[in-house]
C-alpha positions as CSV (number, residue, x, y, z in Angstrom):
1,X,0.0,0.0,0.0
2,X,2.6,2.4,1.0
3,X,4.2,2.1,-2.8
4,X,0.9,2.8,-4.2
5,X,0.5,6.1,-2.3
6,X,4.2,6.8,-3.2
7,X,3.6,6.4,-7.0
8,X,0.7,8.4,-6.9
9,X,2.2,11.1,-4.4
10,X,5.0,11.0,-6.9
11,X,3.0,11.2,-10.5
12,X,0.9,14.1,-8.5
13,X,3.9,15.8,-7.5
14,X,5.7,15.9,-11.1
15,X,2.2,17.1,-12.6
16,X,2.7,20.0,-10.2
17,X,5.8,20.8,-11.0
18,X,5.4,20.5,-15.2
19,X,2.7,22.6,-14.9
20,X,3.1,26.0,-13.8
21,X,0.5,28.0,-11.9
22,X,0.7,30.9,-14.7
23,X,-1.6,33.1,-16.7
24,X,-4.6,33.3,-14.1
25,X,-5.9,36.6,-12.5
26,X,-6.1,37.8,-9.6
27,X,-8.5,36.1,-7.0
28,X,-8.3,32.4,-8.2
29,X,-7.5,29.8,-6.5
30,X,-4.6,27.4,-6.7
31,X,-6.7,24.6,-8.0
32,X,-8.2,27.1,-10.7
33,X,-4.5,28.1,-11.7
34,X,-3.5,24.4,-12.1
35,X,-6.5,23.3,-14.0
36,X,-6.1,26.5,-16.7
37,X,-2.2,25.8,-16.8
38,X,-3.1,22.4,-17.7
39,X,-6.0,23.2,-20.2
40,X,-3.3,25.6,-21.7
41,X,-0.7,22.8,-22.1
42,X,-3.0,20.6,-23.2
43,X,-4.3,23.1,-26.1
44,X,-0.8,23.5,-27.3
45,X,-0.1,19.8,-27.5
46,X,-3.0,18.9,-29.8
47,X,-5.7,17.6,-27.2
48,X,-8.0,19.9,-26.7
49,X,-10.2,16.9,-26.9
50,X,-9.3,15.9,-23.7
51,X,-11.1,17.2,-20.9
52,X,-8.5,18.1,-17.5
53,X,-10.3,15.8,-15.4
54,X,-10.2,13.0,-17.9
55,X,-6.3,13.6,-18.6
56,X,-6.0,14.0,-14.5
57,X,-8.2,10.7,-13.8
58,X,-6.6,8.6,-16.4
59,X,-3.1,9.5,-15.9
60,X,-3.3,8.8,-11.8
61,X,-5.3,5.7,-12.5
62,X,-2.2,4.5,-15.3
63,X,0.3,5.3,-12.3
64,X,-1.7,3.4,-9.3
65,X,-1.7,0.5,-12.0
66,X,1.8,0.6,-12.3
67,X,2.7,1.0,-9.4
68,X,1.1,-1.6,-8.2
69,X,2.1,-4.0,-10.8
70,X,5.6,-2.9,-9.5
71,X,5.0,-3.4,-5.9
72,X,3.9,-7.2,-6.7
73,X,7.0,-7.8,-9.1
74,X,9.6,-6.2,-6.5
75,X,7.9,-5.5,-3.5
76,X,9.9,-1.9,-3.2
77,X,9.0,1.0,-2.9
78,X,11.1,3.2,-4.8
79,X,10.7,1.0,-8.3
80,X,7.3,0.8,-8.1
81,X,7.3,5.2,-8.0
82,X,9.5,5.4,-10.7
83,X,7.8,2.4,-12.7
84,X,3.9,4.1,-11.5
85,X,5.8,8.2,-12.7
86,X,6.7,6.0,-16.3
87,X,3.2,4.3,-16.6
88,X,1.4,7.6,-15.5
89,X,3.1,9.2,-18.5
90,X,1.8,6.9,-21.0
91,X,-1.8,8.2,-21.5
92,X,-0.3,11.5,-22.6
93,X,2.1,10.4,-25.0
94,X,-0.7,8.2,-26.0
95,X,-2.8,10.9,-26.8
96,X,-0.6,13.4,-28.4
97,X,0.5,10.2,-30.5
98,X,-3.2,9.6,-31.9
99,X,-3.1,13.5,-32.1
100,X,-0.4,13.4,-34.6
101,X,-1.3,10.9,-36.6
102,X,-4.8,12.6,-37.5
103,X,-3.3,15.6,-38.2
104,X,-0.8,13.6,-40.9
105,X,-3.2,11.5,-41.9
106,X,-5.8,14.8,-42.8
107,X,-2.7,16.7,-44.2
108,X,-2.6,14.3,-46.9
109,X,-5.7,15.9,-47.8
110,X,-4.4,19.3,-49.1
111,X,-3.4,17.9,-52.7
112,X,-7.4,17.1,-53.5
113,X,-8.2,20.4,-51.0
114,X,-6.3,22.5,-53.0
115,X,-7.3,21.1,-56.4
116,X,-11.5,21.6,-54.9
117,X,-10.6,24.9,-54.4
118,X,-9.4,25.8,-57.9
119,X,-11.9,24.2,-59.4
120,X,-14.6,26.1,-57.0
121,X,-12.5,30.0,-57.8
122,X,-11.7,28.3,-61.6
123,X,-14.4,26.9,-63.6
124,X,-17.6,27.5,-61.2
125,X,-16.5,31.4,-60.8
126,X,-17.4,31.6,-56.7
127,X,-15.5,34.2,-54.8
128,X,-12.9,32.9,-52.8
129,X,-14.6,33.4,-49.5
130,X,-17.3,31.3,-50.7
131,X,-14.8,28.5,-52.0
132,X,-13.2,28.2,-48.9
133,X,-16.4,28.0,-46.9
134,X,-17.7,25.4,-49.5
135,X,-14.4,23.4,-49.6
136,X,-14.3,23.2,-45.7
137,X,-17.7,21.5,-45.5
138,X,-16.1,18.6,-47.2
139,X,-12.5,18.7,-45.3
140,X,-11.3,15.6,-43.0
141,X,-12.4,15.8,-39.7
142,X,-9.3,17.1,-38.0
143,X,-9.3,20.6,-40.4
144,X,-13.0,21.0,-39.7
145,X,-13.0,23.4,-37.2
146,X,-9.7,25.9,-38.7
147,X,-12.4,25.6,-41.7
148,X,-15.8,26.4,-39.5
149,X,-13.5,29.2,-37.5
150,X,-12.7,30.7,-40.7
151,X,-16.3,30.9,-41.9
152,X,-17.7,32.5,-38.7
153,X,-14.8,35.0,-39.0
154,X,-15.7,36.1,-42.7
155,X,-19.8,36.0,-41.9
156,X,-18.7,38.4,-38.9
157,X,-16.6,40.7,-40.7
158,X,-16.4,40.1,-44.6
159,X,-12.7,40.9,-44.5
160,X,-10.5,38.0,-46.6
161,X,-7.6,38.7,-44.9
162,X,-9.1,38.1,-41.3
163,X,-10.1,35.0,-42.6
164,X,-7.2,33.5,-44.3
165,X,-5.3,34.5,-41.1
166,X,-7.5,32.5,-38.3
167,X,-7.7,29.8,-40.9
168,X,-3.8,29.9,-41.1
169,X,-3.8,29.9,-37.2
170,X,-5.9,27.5,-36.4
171,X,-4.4,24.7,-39.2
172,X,-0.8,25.4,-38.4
173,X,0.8,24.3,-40.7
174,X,3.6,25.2,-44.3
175,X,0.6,23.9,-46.5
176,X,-1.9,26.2,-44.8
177,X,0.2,29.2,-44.9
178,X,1.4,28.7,-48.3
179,X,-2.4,28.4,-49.4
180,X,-3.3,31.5,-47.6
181,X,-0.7,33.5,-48.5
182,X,-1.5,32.6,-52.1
183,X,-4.8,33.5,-52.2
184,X,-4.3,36.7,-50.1
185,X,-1.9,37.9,-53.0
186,X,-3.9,37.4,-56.0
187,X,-6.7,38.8,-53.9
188,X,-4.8,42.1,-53.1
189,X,-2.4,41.9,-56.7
190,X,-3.9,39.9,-59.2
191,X,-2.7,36.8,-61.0
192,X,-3.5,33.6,-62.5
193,X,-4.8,31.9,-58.9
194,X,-5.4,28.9,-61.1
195,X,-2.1,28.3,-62.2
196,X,-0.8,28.9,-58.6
197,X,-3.1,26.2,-56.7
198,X,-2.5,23.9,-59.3
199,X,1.2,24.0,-58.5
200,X,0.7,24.1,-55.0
201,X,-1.2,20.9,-55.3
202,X,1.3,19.3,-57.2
203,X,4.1,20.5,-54.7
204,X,2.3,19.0,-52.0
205,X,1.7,15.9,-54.1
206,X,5.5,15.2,-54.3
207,X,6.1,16.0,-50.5
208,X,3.5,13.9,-49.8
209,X,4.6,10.9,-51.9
210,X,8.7,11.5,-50.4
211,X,7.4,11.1,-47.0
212,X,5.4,7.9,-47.7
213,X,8.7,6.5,-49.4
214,X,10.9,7.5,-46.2
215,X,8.2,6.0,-43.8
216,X,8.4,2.9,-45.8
217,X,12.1,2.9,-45.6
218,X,12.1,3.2,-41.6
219,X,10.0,0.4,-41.2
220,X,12.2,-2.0,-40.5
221,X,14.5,0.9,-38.3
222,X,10.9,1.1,-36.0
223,X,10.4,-2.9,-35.8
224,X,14.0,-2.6,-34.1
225,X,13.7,0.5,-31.9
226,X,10.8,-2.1,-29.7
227,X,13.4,-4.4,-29.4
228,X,14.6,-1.5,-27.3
229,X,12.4,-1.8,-24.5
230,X,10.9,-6.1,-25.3
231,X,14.2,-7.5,-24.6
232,X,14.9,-6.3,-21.1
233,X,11.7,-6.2,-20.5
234,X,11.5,-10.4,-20.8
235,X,14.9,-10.9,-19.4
236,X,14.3,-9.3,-15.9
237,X,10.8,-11.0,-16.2
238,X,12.5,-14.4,-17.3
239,X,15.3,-13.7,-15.0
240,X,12.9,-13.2,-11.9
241,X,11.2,-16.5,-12.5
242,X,14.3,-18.6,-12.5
243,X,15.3,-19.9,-9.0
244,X,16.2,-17.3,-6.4
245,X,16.0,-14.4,-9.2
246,X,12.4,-12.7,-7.7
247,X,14.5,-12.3,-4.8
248,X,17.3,-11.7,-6.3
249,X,15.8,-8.3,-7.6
250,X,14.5,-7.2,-4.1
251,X,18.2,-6.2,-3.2
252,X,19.2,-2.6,-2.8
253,X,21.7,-3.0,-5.5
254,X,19.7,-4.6,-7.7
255,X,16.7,-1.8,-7.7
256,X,19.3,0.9,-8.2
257,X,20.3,-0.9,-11.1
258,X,16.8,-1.9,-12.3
259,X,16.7,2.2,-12.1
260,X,19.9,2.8,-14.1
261,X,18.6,0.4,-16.8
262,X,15.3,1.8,-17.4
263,X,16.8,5.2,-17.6
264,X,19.1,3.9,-20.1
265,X,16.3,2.0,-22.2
266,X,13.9,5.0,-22.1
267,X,17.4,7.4,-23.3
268,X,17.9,4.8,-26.1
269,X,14.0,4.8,-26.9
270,X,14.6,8.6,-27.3
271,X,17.2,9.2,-29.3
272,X,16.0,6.3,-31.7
273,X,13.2,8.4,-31.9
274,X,14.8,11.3,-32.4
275,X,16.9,9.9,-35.2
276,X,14.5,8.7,-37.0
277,X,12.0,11.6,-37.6
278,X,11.7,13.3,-40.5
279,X,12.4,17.1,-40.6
280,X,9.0,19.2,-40.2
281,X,8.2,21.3,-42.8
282,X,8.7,24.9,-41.7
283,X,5.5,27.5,-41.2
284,X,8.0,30.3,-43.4
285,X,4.7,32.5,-43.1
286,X,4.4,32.4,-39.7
287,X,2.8,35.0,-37.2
């Protein structure tokens, strides 16, 4: 019991710490600061999905669970804090994970977005307030609401630029700003916006189909990188089942270097990470 209420003491404390009690007015309490840091962080990292009680809930439940799971493997206190601080981490990176992946997956979108767009300016002759509103209706889910932001913005003021620039805000990313930028131009200058989208698709065709040939190439590079944490995960687990080794592992020594090891798998996890990711394409038109 008394690792349980370490690991969760622990997981509590570090959520306390990561978050800072900024950005609230005068008159609030501490709670109130916490739980608007924490919305704030949350925003930034892509889950504003996730409620602060939910992300709260889940992420002390994940560290209880592995703490305990801990406390029954090595019955000490210490490894089953750092083991429930580790677990309790894992909804997060869970969640900004799935975040990601939505995002990329409705970024590969923008070729047939862009093409729906010059078609709607092009051939059917709608403004390009209208072609945006019209194009957004049938976006992916996850560029929806930049899209439904963007149209309350124009029905509010009926100023393009306004609109292209919460649009750009709210998608965040080279594609969006290049798109925006675009039309603002030949809004403001003149030019052949047909030409220009169709070459902006095109460029985001061939990006598109570059990073699907480097994902395919890493493959094989992200099979390996689980080896990472599988293997000494099923030798300490083999080891503790052979013999003496369960109590083998209950020594001072060997927690510290249970400690030591984990540290070293989760630095190898990292930088295999790391290594591996592709370069982000940069928001050159950036606020």
């Amino acid at each position: 019991m008394t690792s349980l209420v370490i690991a969760a003491t622990a997981g509590f404390g570090v959520w306390m710490l990561a978050v800072p009690a900024a950005a609230a007015g005068p008159g609030r309490t501490v709670a109130d600061r916490w739980s608007h840091a924490l919305r704030v962080r949350l925003d930034r990292a892509g889950l504003a999905e996730v409620s602060t009680a939910r992300y709260i809930i889940v992420s002390l439940s994940a560290a209880l669970l592995g703490g305990l799971l801990a406390t029954l493997a090595t019955g000490w206190s210490p490894v089953a804090a750092v083991v429930g601080l580790a677990v309790g981490a894992a909804p997060s990176l869970f969640w900004h994970r799935r975040h990601r992946v939505a995002v990329r997956a409705a970024q590969d979108h923008w070729p047939r977005l862009l093409e729906e767009l010059r078609i709607q300016v092009g051939p059917i002759g709608r403004s390009i307030p209208q072609a945006l509103i019209e194009v957004g209706t049938r976006a992916p889910a996850p560029l929806r609401p930049a899209f439904d932001a963007a149209a309350r913005e124009w029905s509010l003021r009926t100023d393009l630029e306004g609109m292209l620039r919460v649009l750009a805000d709210h998608l965040g990313d080279a594609s969006a700003d290049a798109t925006c930028e675009t039309l603002l131009v030949i809004h403001q200058v003149g030019g052949d916006l047909d030409t220009r989208l169709a070459d902006l698709a095109e460029a985001r065709r061939r990006d598109l189909e570059d990073r699907r040939e480097s994902d395919a190439r890493q493959s094989g590079a992200r099979l390996a990188r689980w080896f990472v944490v599988i293997v000494p995960l099923g030798m300490g687990f083999a080891g503790m089942n052979v013999g003496d080794g369960a109590a083998a592992y209950r020594g001072s020594g060997a927690v510290l270097l249970m400690v030591a090891a984990g540290a070293l798998v989760a630095v190898c996890w990292w930088w295999a990470g790391r290594l591996m990711r592709l370069p982000e394409e940069r928001r050159v038109f950036a606020p």
